[in-house]
N, C-alpha and C positions, 0 to 999 in steps of 0.2 A: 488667450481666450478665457481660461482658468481664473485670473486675475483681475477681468472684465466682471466675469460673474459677480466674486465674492464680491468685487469696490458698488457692484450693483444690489444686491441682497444686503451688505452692510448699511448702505445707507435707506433702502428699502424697510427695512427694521428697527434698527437704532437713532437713522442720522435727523432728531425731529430737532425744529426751531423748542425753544427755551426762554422764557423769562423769568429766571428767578433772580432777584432783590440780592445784593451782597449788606453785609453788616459786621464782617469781621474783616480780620485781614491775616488769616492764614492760609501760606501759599506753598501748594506741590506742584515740585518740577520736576519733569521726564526726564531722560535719556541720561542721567548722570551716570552709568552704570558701564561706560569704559572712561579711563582717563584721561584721556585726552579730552572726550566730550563735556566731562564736566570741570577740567580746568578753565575751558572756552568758558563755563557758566558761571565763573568765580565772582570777577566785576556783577554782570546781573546780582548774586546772592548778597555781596556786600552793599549795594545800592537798594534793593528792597529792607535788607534788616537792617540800615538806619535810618530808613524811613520811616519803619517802625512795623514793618511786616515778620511775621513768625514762616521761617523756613524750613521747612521737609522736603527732600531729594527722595527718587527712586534711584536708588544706587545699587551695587551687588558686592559680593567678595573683595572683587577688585579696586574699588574706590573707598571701600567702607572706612579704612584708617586713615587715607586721606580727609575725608568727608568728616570724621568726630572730631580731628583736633581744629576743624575751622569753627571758630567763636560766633561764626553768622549762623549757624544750621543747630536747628534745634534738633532735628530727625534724622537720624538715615534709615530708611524703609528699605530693606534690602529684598528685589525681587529676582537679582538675576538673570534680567532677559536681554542679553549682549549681545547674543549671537544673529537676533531676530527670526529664531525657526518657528515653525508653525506651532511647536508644541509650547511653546511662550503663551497662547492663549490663555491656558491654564494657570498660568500666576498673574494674567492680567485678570483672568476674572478674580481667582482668589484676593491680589491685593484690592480689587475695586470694591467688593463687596464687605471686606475688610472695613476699609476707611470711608465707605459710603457716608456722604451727608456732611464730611468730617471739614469740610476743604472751601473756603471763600471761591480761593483761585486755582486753577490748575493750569500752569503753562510745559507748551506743546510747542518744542521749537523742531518738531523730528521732520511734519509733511508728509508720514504717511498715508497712504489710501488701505491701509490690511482691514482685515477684519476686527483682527485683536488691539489695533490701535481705536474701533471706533467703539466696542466692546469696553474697554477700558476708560474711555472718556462717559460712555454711559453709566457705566457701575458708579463712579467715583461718586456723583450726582455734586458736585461744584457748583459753587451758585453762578461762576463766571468760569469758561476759557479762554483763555487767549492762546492761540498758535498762529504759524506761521504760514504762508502759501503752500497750499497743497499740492504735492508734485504732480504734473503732467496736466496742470489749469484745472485739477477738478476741485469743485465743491466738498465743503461742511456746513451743515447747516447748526451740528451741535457746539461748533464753534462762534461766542460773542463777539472775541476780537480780533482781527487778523490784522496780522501785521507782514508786510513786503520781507523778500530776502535780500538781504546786505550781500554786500562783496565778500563778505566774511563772518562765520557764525557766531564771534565774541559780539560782531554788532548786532544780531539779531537779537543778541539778548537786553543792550543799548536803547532798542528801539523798543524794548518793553517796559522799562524803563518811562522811556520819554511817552508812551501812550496811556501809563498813571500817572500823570503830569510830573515826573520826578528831574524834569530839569533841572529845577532849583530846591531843595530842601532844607530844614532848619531840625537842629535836635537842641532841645534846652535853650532855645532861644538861639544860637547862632549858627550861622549859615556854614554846614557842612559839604554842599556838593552843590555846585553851578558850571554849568558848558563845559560836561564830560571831565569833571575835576575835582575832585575831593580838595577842600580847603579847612582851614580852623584848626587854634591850636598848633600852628607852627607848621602843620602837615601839608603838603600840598605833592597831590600823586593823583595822577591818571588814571582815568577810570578803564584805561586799555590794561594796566595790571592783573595779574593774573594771582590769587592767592594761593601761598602754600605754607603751610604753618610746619615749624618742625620742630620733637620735643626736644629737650634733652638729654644728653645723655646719649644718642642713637651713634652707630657702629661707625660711624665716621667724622664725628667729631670733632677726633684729637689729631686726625690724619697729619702724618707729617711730608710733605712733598720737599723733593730734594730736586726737582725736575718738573718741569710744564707738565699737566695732566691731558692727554689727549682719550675722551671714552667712544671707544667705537661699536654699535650694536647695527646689526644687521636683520633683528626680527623685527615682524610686525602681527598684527593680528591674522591676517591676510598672508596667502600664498604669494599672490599678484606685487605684493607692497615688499615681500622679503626677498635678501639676496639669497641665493641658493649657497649650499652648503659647502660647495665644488667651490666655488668662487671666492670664499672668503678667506682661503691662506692667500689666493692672491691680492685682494685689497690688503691686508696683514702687512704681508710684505712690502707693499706699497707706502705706506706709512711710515715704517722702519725706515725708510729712506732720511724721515728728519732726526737730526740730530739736535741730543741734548735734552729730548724728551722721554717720557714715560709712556707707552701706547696698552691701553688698557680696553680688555675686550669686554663688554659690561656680561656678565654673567647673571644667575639666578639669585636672589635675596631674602631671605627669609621676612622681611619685612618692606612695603612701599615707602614706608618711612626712610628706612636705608638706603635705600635708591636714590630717593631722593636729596639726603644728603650729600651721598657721592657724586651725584651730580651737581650741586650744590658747588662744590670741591673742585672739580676741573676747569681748564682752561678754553677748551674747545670742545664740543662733542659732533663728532661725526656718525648720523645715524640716519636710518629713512625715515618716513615719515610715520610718529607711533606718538603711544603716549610720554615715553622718551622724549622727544623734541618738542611737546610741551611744557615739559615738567623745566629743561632746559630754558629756555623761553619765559617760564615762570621768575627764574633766578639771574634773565637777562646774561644768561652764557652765551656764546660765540656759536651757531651751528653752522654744520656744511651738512646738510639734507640731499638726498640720491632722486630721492621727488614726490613731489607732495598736491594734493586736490589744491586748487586755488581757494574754495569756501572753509577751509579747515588749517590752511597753514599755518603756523604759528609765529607770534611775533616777539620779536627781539631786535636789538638795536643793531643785531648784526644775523643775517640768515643768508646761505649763499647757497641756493642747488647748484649742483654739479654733480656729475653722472662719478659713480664709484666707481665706473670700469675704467675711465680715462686716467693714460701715465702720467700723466700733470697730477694726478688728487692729492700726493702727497706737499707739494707745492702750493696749492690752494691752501690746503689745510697749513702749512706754513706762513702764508701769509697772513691769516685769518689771526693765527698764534702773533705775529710780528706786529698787528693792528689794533690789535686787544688792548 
């Protein structure tokens, strides 16, 4: 009922029709601000800035060093609001009021109905929105363009894409990108790519592997998504079962960067579903996932869920190793 209220007062307040004129083409995108959600929005970011669009993400902590070494994004506006609690209001109004006026476009692939998601689309004052279906069939009216949900979030951002007619585009006169494919210049790559830039130099570089890398992580953001703490000597063990490998439990990093080279680095990784299994997925590694949202799961040439509890896992993960 609580929830009824505010989705009712928010749009009572905020949520009016809008006709304001676009003449630039500088574009802010929400929810980058866990990893996984804004690896999903990589394709998107590379497709708008060769088109010739200027990018700024709402990112936080967590994505920030990801987020600067990508060559697409000019901004990372860091506001922190990951966890989505109530008290997030307050950096929504501060960033809105912050960047007010500043913004062509602001894309909204999240579908909230909160109050600080309609607060936040109002401060920003964007000459255009585009989001995505609002959850549970309800209305925005301060939203311009809405776009349907895909099978999957990387498309959603695909389809925003193709609703600035960016099916086919040209830079400098030749054709860079047609039917979901980057082409020219030798290049030719999928626009399902996920980008992850990594400097030099970073703590895993020179790794020397004497032995198949197997990295195993068992957190997630989420309680519901992580294996208990009880249970992971015995996946551990389970594991140990293959031979001739290295089984590596991913531990804490001083840097996302590091991370992501290590992962980068292995053979397989067996983990639930996090920003881990995209980052994985990123650099087209081998995953065996415990389980994952169907609209979020990550793609790779090879993804296998299979429950971490079952005495077959080290066997799967075996095979996964043998197919590689």
């Amino acid at each position: 009922m609580k929830k009824e209220v505010t989705y009712f007062l928010s749009r009572l307040i905020f949520d009016k029709k809008r006709d304001l004129k676009v003449e630039g083409k500088k574009v802010l995108i929400a929810d980058c601000q866990k990893i996984g959600n804004y690896i999903l929005k990589t394709p998107m970011i590379k497709g708008l800035a060769l088109a010739g669009y200027e990018i700024s993400i709402l990112g936080s902590v967590l994505t920030k060093e990801l987020a600067e070494t990508n060559p697409y994004i000019k901004e990372v506006i860091i506001d922190n609001c990951y966890r989505k609690k109530s008290s997030d209001i307050f950096r929504n109004i501060k960033t809105g009021l912050k960047y007010r006026g500043k913004f062509d476009y602001f894309i909204e692939l999240v579908g909230g109905t909160y109050l600080r998601d309609f607060v936040l689309m109002n401060l920003l004052k964007a000459k255009k929105i585009i989001g995505i279906e609002r959850k549970k069939e309800r209305k925005c009216e301060l939203i311009d363009i809405i776009i349907k949900r895909q099978p999957h979030m990387r498309e959603d951002g695909i389809e925003v894409l193709k609703v600035l007619g960016l099916n086919t585009f040209f830079k400098n006169g030749l054709k860079v990108y047609e039917n979901n494919t980057w082409v020219g210049a030798g290049l030719t790559e999928s626009i399902e790519k996920y980008d992850i830039y990594l400097k030099n130099g970073n703590k895993y570089q020179d790794l020397c592997k004497k032995k198949p890398l197997v990295l195993y992580n068992g957190n997630a953001s989420t309680i519901d998504r992580s294996i208990p703490k009880k249970r992971e000597k015995e996946i551990l063990g389970n594991l140990s079962l293959i031979d001739g490998v290295e089984i590596r439990k991913i531990e804490h990093e001083d840097s996302i960067l590091d991370l992501c080279a290590l992962i980068e680095r292995a053979d397989v990784v067996v983990s639930v579903d996090t920003g881990i299994t995209h980052i994985a997925s990123a650099f087209n590694i081998p995953i065996v996932v415990h389980s994952s949202p169907t609209h979020t799961f990550p793609t790779s040439d090879i993804v296998i869920e299979h429950s971490f509890f079952e005495k077959d896992l080290y066997k799967v993960v075996k095979k996964t190793l043998k197919d590689r």
